[in-house]
N, C-alpha and C positions, 0 to 999 in steps of 0.2 A: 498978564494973566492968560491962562492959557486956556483952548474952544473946549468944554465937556462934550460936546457933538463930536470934533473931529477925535477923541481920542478912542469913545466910544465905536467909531466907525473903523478904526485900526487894530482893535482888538475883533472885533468881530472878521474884520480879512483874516486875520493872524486863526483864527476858528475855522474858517473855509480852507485855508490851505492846509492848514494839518489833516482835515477829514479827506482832500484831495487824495494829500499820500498813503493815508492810511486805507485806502479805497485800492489803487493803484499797488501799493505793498500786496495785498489778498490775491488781488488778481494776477499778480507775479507768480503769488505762489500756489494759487489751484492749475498756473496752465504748468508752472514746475511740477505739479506733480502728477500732471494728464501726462505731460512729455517721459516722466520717468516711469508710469506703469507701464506703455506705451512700449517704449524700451525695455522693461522687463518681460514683457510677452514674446518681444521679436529677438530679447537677447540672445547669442550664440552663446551654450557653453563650454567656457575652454578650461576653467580652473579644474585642479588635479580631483581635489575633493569632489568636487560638485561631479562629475562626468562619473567619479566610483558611486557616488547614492543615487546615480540617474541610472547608469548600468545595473545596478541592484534592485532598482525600482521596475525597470524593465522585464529584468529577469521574473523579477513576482508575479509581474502582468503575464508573462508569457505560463510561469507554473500555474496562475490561478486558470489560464485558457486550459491547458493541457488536464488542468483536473476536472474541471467541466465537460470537457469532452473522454473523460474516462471514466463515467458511469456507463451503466448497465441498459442506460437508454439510446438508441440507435437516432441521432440526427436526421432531420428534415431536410428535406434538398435546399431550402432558402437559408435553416440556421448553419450546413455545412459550407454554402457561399461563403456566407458571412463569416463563419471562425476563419476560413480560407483565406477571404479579406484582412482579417486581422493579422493572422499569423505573415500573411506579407506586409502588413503596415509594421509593427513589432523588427519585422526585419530591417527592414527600409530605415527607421527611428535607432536599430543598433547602429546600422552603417554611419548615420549621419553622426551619433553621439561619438563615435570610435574615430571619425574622421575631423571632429568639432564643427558639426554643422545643424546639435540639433537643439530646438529653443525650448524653454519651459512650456508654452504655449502647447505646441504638439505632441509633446508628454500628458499632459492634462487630458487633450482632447484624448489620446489611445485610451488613458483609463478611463474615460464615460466609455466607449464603445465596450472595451472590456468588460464593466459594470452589467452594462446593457446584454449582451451576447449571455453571462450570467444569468442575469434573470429570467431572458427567453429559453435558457435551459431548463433554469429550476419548473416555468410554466410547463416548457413541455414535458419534463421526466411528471407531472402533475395532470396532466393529460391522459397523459400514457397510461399512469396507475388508475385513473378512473375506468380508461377502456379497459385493461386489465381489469378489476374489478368489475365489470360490467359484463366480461367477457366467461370471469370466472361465475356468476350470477344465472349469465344465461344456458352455462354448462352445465351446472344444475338443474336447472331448467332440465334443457334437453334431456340430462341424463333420467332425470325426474319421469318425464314424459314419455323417453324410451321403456324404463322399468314399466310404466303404467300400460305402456302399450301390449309391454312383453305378456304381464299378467289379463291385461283385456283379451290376449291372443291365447293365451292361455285356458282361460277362461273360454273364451269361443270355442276353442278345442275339444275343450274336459265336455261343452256343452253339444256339441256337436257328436263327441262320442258318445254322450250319452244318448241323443238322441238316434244316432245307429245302432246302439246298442238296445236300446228301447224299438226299434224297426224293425233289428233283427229277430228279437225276442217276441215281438206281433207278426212276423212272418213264420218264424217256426212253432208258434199259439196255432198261427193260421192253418199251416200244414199241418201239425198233430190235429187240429180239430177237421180240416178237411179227411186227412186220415182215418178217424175216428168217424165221420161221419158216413163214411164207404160201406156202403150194404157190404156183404161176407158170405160165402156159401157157407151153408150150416151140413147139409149133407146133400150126396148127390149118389144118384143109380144111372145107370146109362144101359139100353138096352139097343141092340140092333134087330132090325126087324127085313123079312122079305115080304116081296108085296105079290099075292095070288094073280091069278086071271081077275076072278071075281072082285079084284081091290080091295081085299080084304088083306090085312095085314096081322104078320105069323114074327112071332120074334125067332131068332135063330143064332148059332152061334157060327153056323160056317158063312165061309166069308165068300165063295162061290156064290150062294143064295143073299148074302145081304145086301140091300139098296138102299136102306137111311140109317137111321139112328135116334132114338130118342131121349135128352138128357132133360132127368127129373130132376131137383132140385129144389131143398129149403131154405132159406135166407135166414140169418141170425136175425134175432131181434136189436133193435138198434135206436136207441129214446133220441138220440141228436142227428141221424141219417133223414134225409128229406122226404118225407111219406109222398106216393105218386108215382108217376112213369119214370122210368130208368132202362139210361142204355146199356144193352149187355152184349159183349164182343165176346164171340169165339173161336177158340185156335185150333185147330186138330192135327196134330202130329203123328204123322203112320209109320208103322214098325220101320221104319229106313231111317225115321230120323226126320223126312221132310216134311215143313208144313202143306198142308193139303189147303191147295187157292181155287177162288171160283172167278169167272172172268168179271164178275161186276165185285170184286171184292177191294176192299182201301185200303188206310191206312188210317192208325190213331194214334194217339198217346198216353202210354200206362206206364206207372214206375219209374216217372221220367225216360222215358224209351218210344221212339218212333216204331211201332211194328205193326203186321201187315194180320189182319184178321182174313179169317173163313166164311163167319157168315155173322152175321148181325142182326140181333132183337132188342127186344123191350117187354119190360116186365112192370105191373103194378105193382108197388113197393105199399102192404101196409102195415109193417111192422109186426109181423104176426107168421111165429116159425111154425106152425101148423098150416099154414097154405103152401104145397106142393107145385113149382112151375114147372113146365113143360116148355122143351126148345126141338123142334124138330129139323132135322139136316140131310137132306137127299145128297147123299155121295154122286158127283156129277161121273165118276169114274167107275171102275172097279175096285172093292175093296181087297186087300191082299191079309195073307196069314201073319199073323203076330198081335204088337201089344199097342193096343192107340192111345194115347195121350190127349187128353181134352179138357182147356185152360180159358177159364171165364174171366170178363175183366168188366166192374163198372167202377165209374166213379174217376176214374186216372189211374187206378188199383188192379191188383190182382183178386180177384173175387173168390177163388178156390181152382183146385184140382180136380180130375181123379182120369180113370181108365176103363178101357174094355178089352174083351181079345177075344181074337176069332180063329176060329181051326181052319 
């Protein structure tokens, strides 16, 4: 009769060793098949087929570089390294495939970098159109602020003119009312007189005998002329034509005109053409025959005219 222990203990070996191999079988075939991907990364390809869809695959890689690099966006100095780098790796990868030296491995890895090169394109043509967009943004802008500016200067201008023109317009107010406010001779008599022993004084018309002259005159009335003293410049022009000067005699300005007076008074001004002034002028010379000319000025104006003459 036979042991139930020892049989039991035989069948349990006969259990270990088949899990042995079946252990052992796995393990066979995960490093078969470490070793065969292995070998598929580093394989060289030589078959007819396979080297036509690598060469085809290649070429793609190189059309997709070439189309990436023909947009309308101008390349960075680092992304044109880089296609640079490619477009010799591509070549490098022809040569090897055309010669059977090139592996699936280094095919694979060209297309990530091609990939890659791709997208830093697509970011920077994305780039690009923001600053372009940014660019067109701030041109309005500018142009914006130029227009505003044009019409601010514009504006300054029209304002500016105006205000010359409003200057102007208070400057010739000023003058017409300085004008207008200029006493006027109203009428004038001018007699020549000679003077006796006795100092008694004889009017006359010969000019042998005459020594002064005396110009009568009435002033217009005048509501905006400044009531009070006023200077009045006289000119006396003798039959020759010349003015007649005295050695303390100046110079003034009337009519916008620098000219040289004969003798110089002042009158009380008070509006009122019934008061008769009197200017009296001792001819420092002798007078001569003919017709005298004698020209009043207050005010920066000419004040009137008139004449005498002497035989």
């Amino acid at each position: 009769m036979e042991n139930p222990n020892g049989q039991s203990s035989k069948k349990n070996s006969n259990v270990i060793y088949f899990l042995i191999v079946v252990v052992l079988a796995l393990l066979a075939t995960d490093v078969y098949l470490y070793l065969q991907k292995n070998k598929s990364d580093t394989r060289i390809v030589t078959e007819s087929s396979e080297k036509t869809r690598l060469q085809k695959a290649l070429d793609s890689l190189k059309d997709q570089l070439d189309q990436a690099n023909s947009g309308r966006t101008k390349l960075s100095a680092d992304m044109r390294a880089k296609n640079d780098s490619l477009v010799s790796k591509i070549k490098v990868l022809q040569t090897k495939l055309n010669q059977g030296k090139l592996t699936q491995k280094e095919l694979n890895q060209a297309k990530e970098d091609i990939n890659q090169l791709k997208y830093s394109v697509t970011n920077y043509e994305a780039q690009v159109d923001s600053l372009k967009k940014q660019n067109t943004a701030l041109t309005v802008e500018r142009d914006t602020l130029k227009t505003n500016l044009t019409t601010t200067k514009t504006n300054l201008a029209q304002e500016a003119k105006k205000d010359t023109d409003l200057t102007k317009q208070n400057e010739e107010k000023d003058a017409k009312i300085k004008v207008g406010s200029a006493i006027k001779m109203a009428t004038a008599d001018i007699i020549a007189y000679k003077v006796r022993g006795s100092g008694k004084e004889v009017d006359t018309k010969r000019s042998a005998a005459a020594k002064k002259i005396k110009i009568n005159f009435n002033v217009a009335t005048n509501d905006i002329a400044e009531k009070g003293m006023h200077d009045i410049y006289v000119r006396i022009v003798d039959p020759t034509g010349n003015l007649i000067t005295e050695g303390d005699s100046g110079n003034f300005n009337a009519d916008g005109q620098d000219l040289q007076f004969t003798y110089k008074s002042s009158i009380d001004f008070k509006n009122d053409n019934s008061i008769t002034y009197s200017i009296d002028w001792v001819n420092p010379g002798a007078f001569q025959k003919g017709s005298y000319t004698v020209l009043l000025y207050a005010d920066g104006y000419t004040m009137g005219k008139s004449s005498f003459e002497l035989k």
